[in-house]
C-alpha positions in Angstrom: 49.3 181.7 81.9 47.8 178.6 80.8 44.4 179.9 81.8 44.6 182.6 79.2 46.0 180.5 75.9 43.4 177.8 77.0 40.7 180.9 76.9 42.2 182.4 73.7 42.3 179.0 71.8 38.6 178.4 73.1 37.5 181.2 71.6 39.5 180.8 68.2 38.0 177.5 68.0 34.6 177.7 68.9 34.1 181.0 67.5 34.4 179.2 63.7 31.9 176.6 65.0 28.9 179.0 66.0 27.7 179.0 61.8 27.8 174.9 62.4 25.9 175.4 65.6 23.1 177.5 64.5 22.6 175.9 60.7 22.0 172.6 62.3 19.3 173.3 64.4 17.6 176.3 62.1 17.8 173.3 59.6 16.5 170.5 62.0 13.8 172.5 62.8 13.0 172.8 58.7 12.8 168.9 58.3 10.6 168.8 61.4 8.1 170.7 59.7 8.8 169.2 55.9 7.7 165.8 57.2 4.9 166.8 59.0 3.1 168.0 55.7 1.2 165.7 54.2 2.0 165.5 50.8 0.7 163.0 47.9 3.0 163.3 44.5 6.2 162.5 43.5 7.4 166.2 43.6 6.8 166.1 47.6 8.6 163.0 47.8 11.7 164.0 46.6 11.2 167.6 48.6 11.4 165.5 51.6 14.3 163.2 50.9 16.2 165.8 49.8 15.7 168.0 53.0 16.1 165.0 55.5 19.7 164.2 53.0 20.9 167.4 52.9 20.5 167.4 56.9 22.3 164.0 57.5 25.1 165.8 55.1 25.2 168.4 57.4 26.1 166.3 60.4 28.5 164.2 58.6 30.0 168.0 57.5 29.8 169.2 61.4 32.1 166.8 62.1 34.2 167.4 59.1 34.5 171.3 59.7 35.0 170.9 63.3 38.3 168.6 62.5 39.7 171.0 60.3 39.1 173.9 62.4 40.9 172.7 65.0 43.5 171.5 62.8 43.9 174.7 60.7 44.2 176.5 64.6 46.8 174.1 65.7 49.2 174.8 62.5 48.7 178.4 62.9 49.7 178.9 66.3 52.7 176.5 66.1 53.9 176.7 62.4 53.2 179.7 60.6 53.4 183.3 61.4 51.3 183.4 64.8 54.3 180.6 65.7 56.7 183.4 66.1 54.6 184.8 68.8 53.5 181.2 70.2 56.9 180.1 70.8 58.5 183.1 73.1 55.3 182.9 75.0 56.5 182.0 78.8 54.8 178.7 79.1 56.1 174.8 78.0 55.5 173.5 74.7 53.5 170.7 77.3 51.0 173.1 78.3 50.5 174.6 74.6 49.8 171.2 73.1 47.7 170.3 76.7 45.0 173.7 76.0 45.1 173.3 72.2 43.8 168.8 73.3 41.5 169.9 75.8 39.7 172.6 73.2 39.6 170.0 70.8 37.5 167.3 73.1 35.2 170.3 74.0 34.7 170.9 70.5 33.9 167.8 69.2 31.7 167.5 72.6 29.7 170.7 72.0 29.2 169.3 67.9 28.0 166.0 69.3 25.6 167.4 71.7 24.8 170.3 68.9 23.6 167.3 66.8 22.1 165.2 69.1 20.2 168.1 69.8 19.3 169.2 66.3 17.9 164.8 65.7 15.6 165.7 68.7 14.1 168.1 67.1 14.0 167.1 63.6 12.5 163.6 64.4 11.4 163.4 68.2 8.2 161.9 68.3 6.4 159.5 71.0 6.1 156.5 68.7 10.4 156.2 68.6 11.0 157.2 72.2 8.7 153.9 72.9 10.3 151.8 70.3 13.6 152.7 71.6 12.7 151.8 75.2 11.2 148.4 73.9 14.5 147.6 71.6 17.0 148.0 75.2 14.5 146.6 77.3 14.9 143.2 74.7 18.3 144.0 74.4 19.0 143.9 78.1 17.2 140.7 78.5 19.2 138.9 76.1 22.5 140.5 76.8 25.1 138.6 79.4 27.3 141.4 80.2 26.9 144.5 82.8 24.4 146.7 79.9 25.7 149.9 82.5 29.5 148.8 82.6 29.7 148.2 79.2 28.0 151.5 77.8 30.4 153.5 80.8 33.6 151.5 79.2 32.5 152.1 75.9 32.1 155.8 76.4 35.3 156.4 78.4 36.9 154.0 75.4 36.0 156.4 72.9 37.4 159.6 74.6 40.4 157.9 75.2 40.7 156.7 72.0 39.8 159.8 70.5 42.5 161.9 72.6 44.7 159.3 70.8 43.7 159.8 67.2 44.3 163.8 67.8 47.5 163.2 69.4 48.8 160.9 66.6 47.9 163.7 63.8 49.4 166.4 65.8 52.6 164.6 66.3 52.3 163.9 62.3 52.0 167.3 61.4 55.1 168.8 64.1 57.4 165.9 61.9 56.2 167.1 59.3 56.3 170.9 59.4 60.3 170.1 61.4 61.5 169.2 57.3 62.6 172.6 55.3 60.6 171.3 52.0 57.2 170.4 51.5 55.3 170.6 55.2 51.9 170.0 54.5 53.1 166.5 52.1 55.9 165.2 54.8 52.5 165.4 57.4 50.4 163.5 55.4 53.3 161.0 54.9 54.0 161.0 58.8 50.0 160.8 59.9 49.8 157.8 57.7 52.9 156.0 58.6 52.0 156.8 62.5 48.3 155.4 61.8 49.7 152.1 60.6 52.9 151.9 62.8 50.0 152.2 65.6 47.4 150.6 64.2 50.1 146.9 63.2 51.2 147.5 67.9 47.6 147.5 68.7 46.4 144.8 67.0 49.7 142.8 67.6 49.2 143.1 71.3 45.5 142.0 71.0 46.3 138.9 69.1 48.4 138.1 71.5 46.9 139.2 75.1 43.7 137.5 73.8 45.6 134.3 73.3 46.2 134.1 77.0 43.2 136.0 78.4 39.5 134.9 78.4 38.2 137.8 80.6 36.7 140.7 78.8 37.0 143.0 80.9 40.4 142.6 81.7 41.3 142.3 77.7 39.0 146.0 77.7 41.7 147.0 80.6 44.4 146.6 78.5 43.1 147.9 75.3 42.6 151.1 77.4 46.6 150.9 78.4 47.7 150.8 75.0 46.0 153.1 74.0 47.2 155.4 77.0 50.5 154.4 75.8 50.4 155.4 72.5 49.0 158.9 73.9 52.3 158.9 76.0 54.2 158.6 73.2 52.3 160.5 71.1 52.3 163.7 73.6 56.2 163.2 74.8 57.2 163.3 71.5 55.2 166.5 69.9 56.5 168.3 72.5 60.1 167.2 71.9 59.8 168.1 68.2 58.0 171.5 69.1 60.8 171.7 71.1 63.8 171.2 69.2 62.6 170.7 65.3 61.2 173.9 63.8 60.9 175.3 61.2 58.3 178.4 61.0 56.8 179.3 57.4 
């Protein structure tokens, strides 16, 4: 069973994201060919800058719209009318809110790599390839660390981290949507109190762990287990609101 919601909320998802996946690289490949012209007035200058800005915009928005998507899908299956049919589905609340996670990562994976994609093309070119080569090799003379260790850390930092930020706004938005009045307003209210009630632990704990530890990599450890924790909480107790607080529009 949870096969088929993680299929059906992979394709509500990403189905909304295929416009954002094809204007970025049709767009991409429009700056590529605006800045090869060669142009010599004022009129071509501001033709460029204002294609190569309304492309950065466009990433900036990617990331934007692919946020609210998933947002808008996770209060329509739980909390409005599609909730109904959600809730007397024969699964646990933990296995909704696990395929509804996942599909978010994936999204904001396939957006990243969309993009990434879509820079390629727009500004690939042999000259930056070799100045980027020649900025790590003089980075990774200079830097005392493990360059590899750090940039794996840093990576699996960020997912975690980013499992956490999506975690804390769903748990927002189930306290929210659990009042009889005014939903949408008690979830801003709750995302912001959870974002600083997590945000004033976190930085408490570093202040004092980095007080009594020197190692890096053992203070990077433990930032990793808060954060794990506050994904804990953050899961256990969405579910236990789904659960036992609703209140369907």
């Amino acid at each position: 069973m949870f096969i088929k919601i993680f299929k059906y909320d992979f394709v509500a998802i990403f189905k909304k994201l295929i416009p954002v996946f094809i204007a970025l690289p049709v767009l991409s490949i429009f700056v590529r060919i605006v800045n090869s012209i060669n142009y010599g007035n004022d009129i071509s200058t501001l033709t460029i800058f204002s294609v190569n800005g309304l492309f950065l915009f466009l990433i900036v928005a990617s990331y934007i719209a692919c946020g609210i998507i998933v947002l808008f899908r996770y209060v329509k299956s739980f909390f409005k009318d599609q909730g109904y049919l959600t809730h007397t589905l024969p699964v646990g609340k933990n296995s909704l809110i696990l395929s509804i996670v996942i599909n978010t990562l994936l999204a904001f994976i396939a957006t990243s790599i969309i993009i990434f994609i879509s820079i390629v093309i727009a500004y690939y070119s042999n000259n930056i390839i070799d100045e980027l080569k020649n900025i790590l090799q003089s980075f990774e003379i200079t830097y005392e660390g493990n360059f590899i260790l750090d940039v794996l850390y840093s990576l699996v930092s960020k997912m975690i981290s980013s499992i956490e930020t999506v975690l804390l706004i769903f748990l927002g938005i189930a306290l929210g949507y659990s009042h009889n009045k005014n939903k949408a307003v008690m979830s801003v209210v709750y995302c912001l109190v959870l974002s600083f009630g997590i945000s004033f632990f976190e930085n408490s704990m570093n202040l004092v762990f980095s007080n009594i530890i020197n190692s890096a990599n053992m203070l990077n450890l433990i930032k990793i287990i808060e954060d794990l924790i506050v994904i804990g909480f953050s899961y256990f107790f969405t579910v236990f609101t789904l659960n036992k607080g609703l209140n369907l529009e």
